[in-house]
C-alpha positions as CSV (number, residue, x, y, z in Angstrom):
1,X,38.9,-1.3,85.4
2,X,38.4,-2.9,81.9
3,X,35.0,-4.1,81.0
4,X,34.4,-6.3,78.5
5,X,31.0,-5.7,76.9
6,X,27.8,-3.3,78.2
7,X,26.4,-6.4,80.4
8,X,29.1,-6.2,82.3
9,X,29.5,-2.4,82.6
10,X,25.2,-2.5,83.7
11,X,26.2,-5.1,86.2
12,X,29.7,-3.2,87.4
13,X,27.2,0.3,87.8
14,X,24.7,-1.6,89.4
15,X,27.2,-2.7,92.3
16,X,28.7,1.0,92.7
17,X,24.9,2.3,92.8
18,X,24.3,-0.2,95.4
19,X,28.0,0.2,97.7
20,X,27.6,4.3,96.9
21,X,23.7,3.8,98.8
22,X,25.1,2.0,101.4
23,X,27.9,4.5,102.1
24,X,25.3,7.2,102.3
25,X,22.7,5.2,104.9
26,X,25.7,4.4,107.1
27,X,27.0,8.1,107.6
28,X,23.5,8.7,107.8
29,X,23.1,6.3,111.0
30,X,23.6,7.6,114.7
31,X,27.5,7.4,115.8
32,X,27.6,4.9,118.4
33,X,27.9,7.1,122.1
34,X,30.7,7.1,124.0
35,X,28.9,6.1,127.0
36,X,28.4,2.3,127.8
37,X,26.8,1.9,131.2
38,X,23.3,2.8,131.1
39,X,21.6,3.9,133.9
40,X,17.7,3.6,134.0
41,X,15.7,5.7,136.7
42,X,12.4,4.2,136.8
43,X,11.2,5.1,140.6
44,X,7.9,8.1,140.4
45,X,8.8,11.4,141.8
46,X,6.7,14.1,142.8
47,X,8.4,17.2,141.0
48,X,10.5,19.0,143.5
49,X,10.0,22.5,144.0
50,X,13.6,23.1,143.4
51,X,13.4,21.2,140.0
52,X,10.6,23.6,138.9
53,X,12.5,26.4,139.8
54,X,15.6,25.5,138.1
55,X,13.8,24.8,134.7
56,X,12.0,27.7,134.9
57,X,15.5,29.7,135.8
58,X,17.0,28.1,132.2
59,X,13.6,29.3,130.6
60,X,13.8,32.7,131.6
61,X,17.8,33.0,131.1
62,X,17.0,32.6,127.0
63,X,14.1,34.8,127.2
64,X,15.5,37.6,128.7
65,X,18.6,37.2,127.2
66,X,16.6,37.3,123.7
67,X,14.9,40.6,124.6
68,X,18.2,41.9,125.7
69,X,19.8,41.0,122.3
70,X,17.0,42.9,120.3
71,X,17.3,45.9,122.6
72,X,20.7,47.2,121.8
73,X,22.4,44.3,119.2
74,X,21.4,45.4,115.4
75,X,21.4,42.3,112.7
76,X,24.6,42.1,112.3
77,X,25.4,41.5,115.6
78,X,26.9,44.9,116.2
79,X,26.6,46.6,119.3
80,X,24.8,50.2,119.4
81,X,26.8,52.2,121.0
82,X,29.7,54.7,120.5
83,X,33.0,52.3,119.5
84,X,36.1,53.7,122.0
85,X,39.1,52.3,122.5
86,X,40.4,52.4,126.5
87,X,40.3,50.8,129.8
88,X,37.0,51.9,131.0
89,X,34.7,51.7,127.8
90,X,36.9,49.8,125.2
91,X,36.3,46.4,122.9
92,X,36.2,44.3,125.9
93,X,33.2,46.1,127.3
94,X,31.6,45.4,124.0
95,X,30.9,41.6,124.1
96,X,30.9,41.4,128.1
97,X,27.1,42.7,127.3
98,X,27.2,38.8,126.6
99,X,28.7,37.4,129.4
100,X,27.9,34.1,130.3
101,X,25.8,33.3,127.0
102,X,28.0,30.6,126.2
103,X,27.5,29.1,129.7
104,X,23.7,28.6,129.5
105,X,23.8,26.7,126.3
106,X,26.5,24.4,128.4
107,X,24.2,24.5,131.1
108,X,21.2,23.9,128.6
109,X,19.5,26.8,127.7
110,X,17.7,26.8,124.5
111,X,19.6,27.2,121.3
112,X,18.6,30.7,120.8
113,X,20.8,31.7,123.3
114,X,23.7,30.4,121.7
115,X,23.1,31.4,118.2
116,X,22.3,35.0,119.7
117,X,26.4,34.8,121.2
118,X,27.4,33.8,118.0
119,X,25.6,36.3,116.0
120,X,27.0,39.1,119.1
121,X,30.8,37.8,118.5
122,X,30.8,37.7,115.0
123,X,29.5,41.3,114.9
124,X,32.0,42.0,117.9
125,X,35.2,40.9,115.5
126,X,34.0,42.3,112.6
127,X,32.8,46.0,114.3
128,X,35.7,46.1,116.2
129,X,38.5,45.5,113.6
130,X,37.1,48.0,111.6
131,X,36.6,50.6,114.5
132,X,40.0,52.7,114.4
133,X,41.3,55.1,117.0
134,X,42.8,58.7,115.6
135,X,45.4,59.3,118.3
136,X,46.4,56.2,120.3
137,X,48.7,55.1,117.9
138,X,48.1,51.3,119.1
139,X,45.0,50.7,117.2
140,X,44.8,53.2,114.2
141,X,44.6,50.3,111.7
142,X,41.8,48.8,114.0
143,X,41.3,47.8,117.6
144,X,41.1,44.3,116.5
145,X,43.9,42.7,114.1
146,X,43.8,38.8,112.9
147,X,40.5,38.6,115.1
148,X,41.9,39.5,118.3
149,X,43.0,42.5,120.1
150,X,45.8,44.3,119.0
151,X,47.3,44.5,122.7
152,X,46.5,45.8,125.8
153,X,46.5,44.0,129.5
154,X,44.7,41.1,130.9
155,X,42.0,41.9,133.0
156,X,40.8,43.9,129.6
157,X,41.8,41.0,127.4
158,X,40.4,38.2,129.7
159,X,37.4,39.9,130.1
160,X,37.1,40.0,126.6
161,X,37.1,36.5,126.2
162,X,35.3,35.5,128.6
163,X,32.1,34.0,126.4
164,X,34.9,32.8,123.8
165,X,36.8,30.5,125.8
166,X,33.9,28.9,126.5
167,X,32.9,27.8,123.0
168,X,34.8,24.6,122.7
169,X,32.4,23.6,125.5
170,X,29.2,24.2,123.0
171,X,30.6,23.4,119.3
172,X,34.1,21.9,119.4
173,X,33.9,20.5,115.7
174,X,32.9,24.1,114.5
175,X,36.1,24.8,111.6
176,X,36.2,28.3,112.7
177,X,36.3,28.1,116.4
178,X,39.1,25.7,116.1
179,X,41.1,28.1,113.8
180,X,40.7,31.2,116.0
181,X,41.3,28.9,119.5
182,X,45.1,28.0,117.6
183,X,45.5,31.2,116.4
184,X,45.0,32.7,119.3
185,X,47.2,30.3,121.3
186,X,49.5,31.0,118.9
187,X,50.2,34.7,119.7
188,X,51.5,33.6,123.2
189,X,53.9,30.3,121.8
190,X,55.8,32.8,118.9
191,X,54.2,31.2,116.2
192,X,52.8,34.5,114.7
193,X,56.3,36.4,113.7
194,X,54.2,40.0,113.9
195,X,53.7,38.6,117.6
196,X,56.6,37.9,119.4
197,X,54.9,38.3,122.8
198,X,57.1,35.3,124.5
199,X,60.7,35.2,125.6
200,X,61.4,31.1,125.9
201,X,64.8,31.8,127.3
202,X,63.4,33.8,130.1
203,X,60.2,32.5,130.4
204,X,58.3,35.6,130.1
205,X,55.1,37.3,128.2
206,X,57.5,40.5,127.5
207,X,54.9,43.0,128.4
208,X,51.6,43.8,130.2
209,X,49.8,45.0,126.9
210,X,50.1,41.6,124.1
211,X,48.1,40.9,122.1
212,X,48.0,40.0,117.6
213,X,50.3,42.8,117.1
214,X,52.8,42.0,119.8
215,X,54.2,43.3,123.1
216,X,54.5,46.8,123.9
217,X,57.8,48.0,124.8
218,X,58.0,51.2,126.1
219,X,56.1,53.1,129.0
220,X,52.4,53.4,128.2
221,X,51.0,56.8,128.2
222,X,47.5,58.0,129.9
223,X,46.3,58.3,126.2
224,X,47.0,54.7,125.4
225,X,44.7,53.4,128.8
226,X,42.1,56.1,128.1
227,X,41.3,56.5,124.4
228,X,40.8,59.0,122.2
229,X,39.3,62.7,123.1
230,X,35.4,62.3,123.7
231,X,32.6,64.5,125.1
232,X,31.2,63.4,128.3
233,X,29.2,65.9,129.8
234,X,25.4,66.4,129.1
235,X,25.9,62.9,126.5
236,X,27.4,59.9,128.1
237,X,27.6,58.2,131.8
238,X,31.1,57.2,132.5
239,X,30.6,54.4,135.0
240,X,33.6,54.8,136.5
241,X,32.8,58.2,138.0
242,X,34.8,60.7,135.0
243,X,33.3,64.0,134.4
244,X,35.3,65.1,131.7
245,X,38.2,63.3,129.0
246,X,40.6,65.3,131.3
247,X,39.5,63.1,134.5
248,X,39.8,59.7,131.7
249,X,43.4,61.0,131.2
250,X,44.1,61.4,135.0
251,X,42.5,57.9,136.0
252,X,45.3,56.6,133.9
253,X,48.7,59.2,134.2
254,X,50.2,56.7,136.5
255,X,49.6,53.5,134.1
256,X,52.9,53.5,132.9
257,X,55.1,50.5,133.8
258,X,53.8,48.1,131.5
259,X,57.1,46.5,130.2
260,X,58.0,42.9,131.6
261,X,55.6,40.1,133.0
262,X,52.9,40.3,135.0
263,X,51.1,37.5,137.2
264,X,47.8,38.6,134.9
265,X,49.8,37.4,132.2
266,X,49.0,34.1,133.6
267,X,45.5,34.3,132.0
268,X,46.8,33.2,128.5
269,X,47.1,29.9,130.1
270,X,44.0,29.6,129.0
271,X,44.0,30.4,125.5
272,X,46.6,27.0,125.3
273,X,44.4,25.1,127.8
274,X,41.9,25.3,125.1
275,X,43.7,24.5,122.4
276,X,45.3,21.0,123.8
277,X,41.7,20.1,124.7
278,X,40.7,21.1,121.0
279,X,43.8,19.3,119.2
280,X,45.6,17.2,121.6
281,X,49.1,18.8,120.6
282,X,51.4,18.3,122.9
283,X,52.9,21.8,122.5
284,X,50.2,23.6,123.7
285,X,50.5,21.9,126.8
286,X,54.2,22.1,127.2
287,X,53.6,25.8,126.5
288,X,51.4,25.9,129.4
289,X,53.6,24.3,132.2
290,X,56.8,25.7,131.1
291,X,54.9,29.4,131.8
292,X,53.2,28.5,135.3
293,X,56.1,26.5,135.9
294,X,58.5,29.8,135.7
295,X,55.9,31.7,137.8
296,X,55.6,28.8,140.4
297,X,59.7,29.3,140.9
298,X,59.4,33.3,141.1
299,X,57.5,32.9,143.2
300,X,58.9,30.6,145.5
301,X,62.2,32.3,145.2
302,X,60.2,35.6,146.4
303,X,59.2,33.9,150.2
304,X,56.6,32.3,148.7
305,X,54.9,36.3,147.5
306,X,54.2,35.9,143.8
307,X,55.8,39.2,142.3
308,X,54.4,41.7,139.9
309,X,57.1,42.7,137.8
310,X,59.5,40.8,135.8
311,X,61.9,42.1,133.9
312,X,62.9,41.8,130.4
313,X,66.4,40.3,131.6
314,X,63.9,37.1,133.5
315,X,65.1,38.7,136.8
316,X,62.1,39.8,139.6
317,X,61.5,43.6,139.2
318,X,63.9,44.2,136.4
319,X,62.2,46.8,134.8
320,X,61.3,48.5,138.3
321,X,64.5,49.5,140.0
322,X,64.5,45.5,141.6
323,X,61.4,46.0,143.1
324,X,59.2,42.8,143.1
325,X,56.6,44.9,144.2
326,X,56.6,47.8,141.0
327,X,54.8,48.5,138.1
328,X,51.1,49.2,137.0
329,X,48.6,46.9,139.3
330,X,51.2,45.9,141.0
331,X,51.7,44.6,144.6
332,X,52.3,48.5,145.4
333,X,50.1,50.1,142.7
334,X,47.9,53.0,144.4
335,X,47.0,56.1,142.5
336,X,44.6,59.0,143.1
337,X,41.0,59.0,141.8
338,X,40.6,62.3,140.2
339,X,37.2,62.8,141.0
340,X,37.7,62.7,144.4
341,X,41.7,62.6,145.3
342,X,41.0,59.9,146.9
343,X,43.7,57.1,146.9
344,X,42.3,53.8,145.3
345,X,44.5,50.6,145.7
346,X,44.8,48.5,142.3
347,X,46.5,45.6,143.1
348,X,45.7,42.4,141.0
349,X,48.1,40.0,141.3
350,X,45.5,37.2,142.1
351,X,45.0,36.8,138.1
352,X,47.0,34.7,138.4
353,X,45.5,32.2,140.2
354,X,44.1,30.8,137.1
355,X,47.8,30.0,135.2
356,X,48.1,27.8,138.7
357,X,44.4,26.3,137.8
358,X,45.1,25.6,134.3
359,X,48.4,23.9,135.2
360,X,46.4,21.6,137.9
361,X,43.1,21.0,135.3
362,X,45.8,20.2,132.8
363,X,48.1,17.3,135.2
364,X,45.7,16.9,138.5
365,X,49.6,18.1,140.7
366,X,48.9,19.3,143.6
367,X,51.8,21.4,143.6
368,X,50.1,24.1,141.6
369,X,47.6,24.9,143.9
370,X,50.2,24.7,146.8
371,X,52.1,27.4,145.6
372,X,48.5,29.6,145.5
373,X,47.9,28.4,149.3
374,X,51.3,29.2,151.0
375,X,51.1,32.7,149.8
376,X,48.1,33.0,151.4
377,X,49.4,31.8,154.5
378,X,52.9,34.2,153.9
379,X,50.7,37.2,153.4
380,X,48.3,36.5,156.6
381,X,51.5,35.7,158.5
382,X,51.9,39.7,158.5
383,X,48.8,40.4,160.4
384,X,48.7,43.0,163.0
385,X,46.0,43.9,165.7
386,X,45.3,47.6,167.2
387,X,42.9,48.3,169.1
388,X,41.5,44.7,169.8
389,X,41.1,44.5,165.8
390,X,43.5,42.0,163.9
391,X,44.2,42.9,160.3
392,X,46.1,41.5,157.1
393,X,47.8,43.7,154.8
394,X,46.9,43.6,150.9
395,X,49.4,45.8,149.3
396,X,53.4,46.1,149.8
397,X,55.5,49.0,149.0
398,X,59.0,50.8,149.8
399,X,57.9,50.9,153.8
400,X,56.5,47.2,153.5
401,X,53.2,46.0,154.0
402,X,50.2,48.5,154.3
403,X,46.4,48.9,153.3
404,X,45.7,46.4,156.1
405,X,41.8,45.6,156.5
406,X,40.0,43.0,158.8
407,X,39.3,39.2,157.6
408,X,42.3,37.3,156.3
409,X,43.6,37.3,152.5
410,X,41.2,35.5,150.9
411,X,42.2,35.1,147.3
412,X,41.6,32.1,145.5
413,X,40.3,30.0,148.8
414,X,37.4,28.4,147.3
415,X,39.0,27.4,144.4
416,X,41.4,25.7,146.1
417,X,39.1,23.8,148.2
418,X,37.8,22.3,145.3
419,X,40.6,21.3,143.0
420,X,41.8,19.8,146.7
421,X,38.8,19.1,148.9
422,X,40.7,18.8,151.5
423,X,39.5,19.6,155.4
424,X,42.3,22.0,156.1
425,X,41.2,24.1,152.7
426,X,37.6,23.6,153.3
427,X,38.5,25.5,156.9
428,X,40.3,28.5,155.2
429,X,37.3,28.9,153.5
430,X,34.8,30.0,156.0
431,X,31.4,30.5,156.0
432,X,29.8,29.8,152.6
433,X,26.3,29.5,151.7
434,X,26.3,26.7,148.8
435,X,29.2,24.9,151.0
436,X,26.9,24.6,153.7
437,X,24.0,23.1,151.3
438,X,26.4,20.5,150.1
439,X,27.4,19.6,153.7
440,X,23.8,19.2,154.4
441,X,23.9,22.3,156.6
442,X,21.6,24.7,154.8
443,X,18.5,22.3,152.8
444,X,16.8,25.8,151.9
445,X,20.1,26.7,149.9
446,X,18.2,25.7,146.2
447,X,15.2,27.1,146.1
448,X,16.3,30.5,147.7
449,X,19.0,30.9,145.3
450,X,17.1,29.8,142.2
451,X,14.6,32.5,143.6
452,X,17.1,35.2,143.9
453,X,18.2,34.5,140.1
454,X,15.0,34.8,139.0
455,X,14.3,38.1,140.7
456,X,17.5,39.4,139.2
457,X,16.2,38.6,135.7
458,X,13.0,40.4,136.3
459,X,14.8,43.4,138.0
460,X,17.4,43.7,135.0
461,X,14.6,43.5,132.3
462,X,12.9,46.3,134.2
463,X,16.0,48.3,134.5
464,X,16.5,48.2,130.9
465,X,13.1,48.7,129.8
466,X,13.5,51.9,131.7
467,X,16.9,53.0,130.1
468,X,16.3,56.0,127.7
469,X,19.9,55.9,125.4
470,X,20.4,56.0,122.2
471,X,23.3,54.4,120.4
472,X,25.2,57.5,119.8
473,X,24.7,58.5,123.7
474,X,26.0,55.0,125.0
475,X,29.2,53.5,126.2
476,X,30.1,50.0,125.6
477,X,29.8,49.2,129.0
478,X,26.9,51.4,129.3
479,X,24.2,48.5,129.0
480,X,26.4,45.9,130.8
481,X,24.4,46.4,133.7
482,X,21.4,45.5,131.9
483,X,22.7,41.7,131.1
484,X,20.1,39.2,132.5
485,X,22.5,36.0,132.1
486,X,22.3,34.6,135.8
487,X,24.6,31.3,135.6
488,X,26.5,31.1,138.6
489,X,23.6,29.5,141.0
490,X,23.1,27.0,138.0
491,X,26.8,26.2,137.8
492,X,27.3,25.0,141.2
493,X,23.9,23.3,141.6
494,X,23.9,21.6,138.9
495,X,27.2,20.9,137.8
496,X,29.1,21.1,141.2
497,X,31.4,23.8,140.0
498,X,32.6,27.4,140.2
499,X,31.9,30.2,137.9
500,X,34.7,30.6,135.6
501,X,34.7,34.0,136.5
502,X,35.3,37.3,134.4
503,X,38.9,36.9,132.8
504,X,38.2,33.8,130.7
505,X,39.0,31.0,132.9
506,X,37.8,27.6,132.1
507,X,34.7,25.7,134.0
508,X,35.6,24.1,136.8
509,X,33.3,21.2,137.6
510,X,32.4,17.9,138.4
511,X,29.6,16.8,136.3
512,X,28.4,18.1,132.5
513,X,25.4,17.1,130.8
514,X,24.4,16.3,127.2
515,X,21.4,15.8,125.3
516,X,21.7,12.6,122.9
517,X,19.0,13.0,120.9
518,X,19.2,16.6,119.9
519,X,23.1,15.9,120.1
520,X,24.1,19.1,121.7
521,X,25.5,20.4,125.5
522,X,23.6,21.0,128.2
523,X,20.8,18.8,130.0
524,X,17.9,17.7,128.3
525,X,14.8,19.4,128.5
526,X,12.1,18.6,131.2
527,X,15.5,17.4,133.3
528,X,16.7,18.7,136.4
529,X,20.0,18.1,138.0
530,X,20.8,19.1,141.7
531,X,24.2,18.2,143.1
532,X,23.5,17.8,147.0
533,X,26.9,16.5,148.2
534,X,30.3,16.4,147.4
535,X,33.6,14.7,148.4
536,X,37.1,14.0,147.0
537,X,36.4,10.8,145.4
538,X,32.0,10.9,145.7
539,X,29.3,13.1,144.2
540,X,25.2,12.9,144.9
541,X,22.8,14.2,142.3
542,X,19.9,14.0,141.7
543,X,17.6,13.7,138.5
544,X,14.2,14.1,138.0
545,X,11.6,14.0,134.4
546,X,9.6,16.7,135.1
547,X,7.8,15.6,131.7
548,X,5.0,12.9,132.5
549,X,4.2,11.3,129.3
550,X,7.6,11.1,127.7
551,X,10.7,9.6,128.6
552,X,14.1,11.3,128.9
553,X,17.9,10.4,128.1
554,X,21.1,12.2,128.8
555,X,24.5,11.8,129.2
556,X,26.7,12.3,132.5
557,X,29.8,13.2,132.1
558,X,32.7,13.4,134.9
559,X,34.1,17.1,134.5
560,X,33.6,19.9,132.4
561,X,36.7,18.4,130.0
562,X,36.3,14.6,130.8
563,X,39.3,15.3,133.0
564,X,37.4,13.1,136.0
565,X,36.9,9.4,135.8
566,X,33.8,8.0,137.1
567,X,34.6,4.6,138.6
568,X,30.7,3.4,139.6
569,X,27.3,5.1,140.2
570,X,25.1,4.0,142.9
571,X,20.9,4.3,143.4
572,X,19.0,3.0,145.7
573,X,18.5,-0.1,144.0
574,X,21.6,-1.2,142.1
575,X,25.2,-0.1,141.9
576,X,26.9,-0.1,138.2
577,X,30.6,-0.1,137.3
578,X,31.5,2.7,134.5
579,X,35.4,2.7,134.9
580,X,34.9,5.3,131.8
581,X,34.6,9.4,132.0
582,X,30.9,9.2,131.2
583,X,27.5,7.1,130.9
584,X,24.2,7.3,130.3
585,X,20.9,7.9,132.0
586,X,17.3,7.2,131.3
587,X,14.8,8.8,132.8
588,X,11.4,7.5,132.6
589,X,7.9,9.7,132.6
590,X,7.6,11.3,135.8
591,X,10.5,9.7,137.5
592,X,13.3,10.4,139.5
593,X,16.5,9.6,141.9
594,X,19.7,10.2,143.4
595,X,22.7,9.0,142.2
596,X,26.2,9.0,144.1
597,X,29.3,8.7,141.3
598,X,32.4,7.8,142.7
599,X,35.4,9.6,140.7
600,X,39.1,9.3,139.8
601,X,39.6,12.9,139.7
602,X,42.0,14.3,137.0
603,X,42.5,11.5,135.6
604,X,42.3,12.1,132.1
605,X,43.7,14.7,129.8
606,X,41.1,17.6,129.3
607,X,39.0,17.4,126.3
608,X,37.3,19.3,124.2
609,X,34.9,16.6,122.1
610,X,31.0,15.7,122.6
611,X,30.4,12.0,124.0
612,X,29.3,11.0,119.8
613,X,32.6,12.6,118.1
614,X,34.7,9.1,117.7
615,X,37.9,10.4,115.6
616,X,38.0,13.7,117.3
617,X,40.7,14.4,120.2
């Protein structure tokens, strides 16, 4: 711009002062909330006991988890113990010591519990790239490569990540987490060339160990499941039962037929579900159903039994002689414990349940969970009875069914029920304490399970006050034990959902909760949620101040992900139309009510964004 004389260049700075101030108050100002149907609670309510119990169970979560965190984590978030590589005391074991961290802060535990997780992982990454092994060749550079392990199978991978995958629900605008979530979807898409771990023509993860450095493609040896050499007697505990390295080696000398896909495979799902909720690429997604969707038509094509081999070639036990029954933790999978010759059956083909769960989060088709439910019904088809006694097989091998037990095949029954909430689900089901609450058959369910949380957390923190170890005498999962986190009671009380259990799933729920003011997840403090009933389209809960001088605001969102719509909310005295996947509540001093939300469930794509992001997918 060309100014004339200084009057006018005072006058033209002047204006840019004033625009430049402006600019900086407006970004300074509250984003408006994604939330435009206000709820106000105004009616006086004596404090429930359950409400006292509840805030007093998120109270002592971060306490205890704090004193845990101090008791074997040093500053730099590193764990104290002795740094193997393996199956039974390897990364994974490391930062499960954290497990469920990341879900109180969702749930609304105080802060310190998150920035503890954070401090934990960081450490974790950094402690465990630089830990090398000696003589399984698969992690002598480090057990950890680009942040992530450098391969090995899924129930050691998922448990892993566990805490991880749960991040996006805490901080989804944090730079880093959004890198690693990509990154790490991308070792399962081909987008990392040092990590071909996909076969698109087939459809396939190529091998039961993946990971940043790839598929393995040969046999695994007992040294690659066990670790290197170490002295056990007179120094460590092996929790699984091994005396001696040579009873490590022997747990594993039949985990060899790791090459081709496995249903636990189907646990990577997740790392893509989390990155289309991050980002909103459509490839992540397509990712996502063209995998479950290969699986769904194995399966199918195998009456309906989901198969635990598949072979390099995309065919059903190709890389075990044809059998869709082979390889390690497979449908016919039973090897000796060495301790005691016993024979233990290892069987986990229900993994991958949650590829089927991330498919149905991800599109609300009920087609995904109907391929879950008629293998159940295949399997328990086979039942026998002796003696008076039915039974239902749970492996398969060369001379068919066997290991039969009583009570039908359960796996993945509950879950079903709830993605479908259907009466014929419910039925397969059973008998289920928290079910029963929410049908309004079991009114003692809250405060006896609150209870029992709490005296977990006291028994834990007297357990590890007891424990004499040092660092150099402990095992990764050595202190696991000793982790107070108690979520899962809190989960389906408050939230109307299911644990996301131990392989990294995602949170399946009805209802979330965030705290406006202090703009974070989780319910705001002095609030109490309890989720008394639930239907397919209708959800009670109930909200109470406990604070009796100040008032309270939140917001209520419909699903963990937004993936619910919430079409009105009811009270006693008004009903509201929301048509949106959240709104807002305020909660006056000392007040309280129930609220019943009807829903459009899976409705809307999941999402990874806090109610005040605008611009953000």
């Amino acid at each position: 711009m060309y100014v004339h004389d200084s009057r006018q260049l005072i006058g033209h700075c002047r204006l840019c002062l004033i625009m430049l101030t402006v600019s900086i108050l407006a970004s300074c100002l509250p984003t408006p909330l994604d939330a435009e149907t206000t709820v106000v609670i105004d009616t006086p309510m004596t404090p429930p006991y359950w409400a006292l119990l509840e805030r007093r169970l998120l109270d002592a979560n971060a306490e205890a988890c704090e004193e845990f965190y101090g008791r074997f984590f040093d500053e730099r978030g590193y764990l104290l113990c002795v740094e193997r590589w393996g199956g039974n005391d390897g990364p994974d074991d490391a930062i499960e010591n954290c497990n469920d961290w990341s879900l109180l802060h969702i749930l609304g535990c105080d802060d310190r519990v998150l920035t503890l997780f954070q401090q934990a992982l960081e450490g974790h990454i950094r402690q465990y790239t630089l830990a090398k092994t000696t003589e399984v060749p698969l992690a002598r550079d480090g057990m950890y490569y680009k942040e992530f392990p450098v391969m090995f199978d899924w129930v050691h991978l998922g448990e892993g990540l566990n805490g991880f995958n749960l991040l996006g629900l805490c901080t989804p605008n944090d730079g880093r987490l959004r890198q690693r979530i990509k990154r790490f979807a991308g070792f399962y898409m081909n987008e990392d060339p040092g990590a071909p771990n996909y076969d698109p023509e087939h459809r396939i993860i190529r091998s039961m160990f993946n990971g940043s450095r790839g598929p393995l493609l040969r046999k695994a040896t007992a040294l690659d499941w066990a670790g290197d050499p170490i002295e056990v007697k007179n120094r460590f505990e092996a929790l699984h039962g091994e005396r001696n390295y040579e009873e490590m080696l022997a747990h594993f000398k039949d985990y060899n037929d790791i090459v081709g896909d496995h249903p636990q495979n189907l646990c990577a799902t997740s790392l893509a579900l989390n990155a289309y909720a991050i980002t909103g690429e459509k490839k992540y997604r397509d990712w996502l159903l063209e995998y479950v969707n290969a699986w769904a038509e194995r399966t199918r094509a195998n009456d309906n039994i989901i198969p635990t081999n598949i072979g390099l070639d995309g065919t059903i036990g190709g890389a075990t002689e044809g059998k869709w029954y082979g390889g390690v933790y497979g449908w016919s999978f039973s090897v000796i414990v060495p301790q005691t010759g016993e024979i233990a059956n290892r069987n986990t083909h229900q993994l991958g349940l949650s590829g089927f769960g991330n498919a149905f989060l991800l599109t609300g088709d009920p087609k995904y969970p109907a391929v879950w439910r008629d293998m159940i019904e295949a399997i328990n088809r086979h039942q026998r009875t002796e003696n008076g006694v039915t039974t239902y097989p749970t492996m398969y091998g060369d001379d068919g069914w066997y290991a039969y037990r009583p009570g039908r095949y359960s796996h993945g029954v509950l879950p079903i029920y709830f993605w479908s909430m259907s009466n014929a689900d419910r039925e397969r089901v059973g008998e289920n304490s928290w079910l029963a609450f929410l049908e309004g058959r079991n009114p003692d369910y809250a405060v006896s399970a609150f209870s029992n949380d709490l005296n977990s957390i006291r028994e834990r923190i007297a357990k590890m006050r007891e424990d004499t170890t040092t660092p150099d005498t402990r095992l990764a999962d050595a202190t696991m034990r000793y982790n107070p986190a108690a979520a899962n009671t809190l989960v389906q009380l408050m939230l109307g959902g299911l644990h996301p259990g131990r392989y990294g799933g995602p949170l399946h729920a009805r209802l979330r909760y965030f705290d406006p003011i202090r703009r974070r997840s989780g319910i705001p403090k002095d609030v109490a949620a309890l989720v008394t009933r639930m239907t397919a389209d209708e959800i009670d809960v109930t909200f109470v101040n406990l604070n009796l001088t100040e008032s309270r605001e939140l917001i209520v969102q419909s699903g963990a992900y937004g993936e619910h719509q919430c079409r009105q909310v009811s009270s006693s005295n008004a009903t509201q139309l929301v048509d949106a996947p959240r709104f807002s509540v305020v909660l006056k001093p000392g007040c309280g009510n129930s609220l019943t939300l009807q829903q459009d469930r899976y409705r809307n794509p999941p999402q990874l964004r806090q109610p005040w992001d605008h611009g953000h997918p």
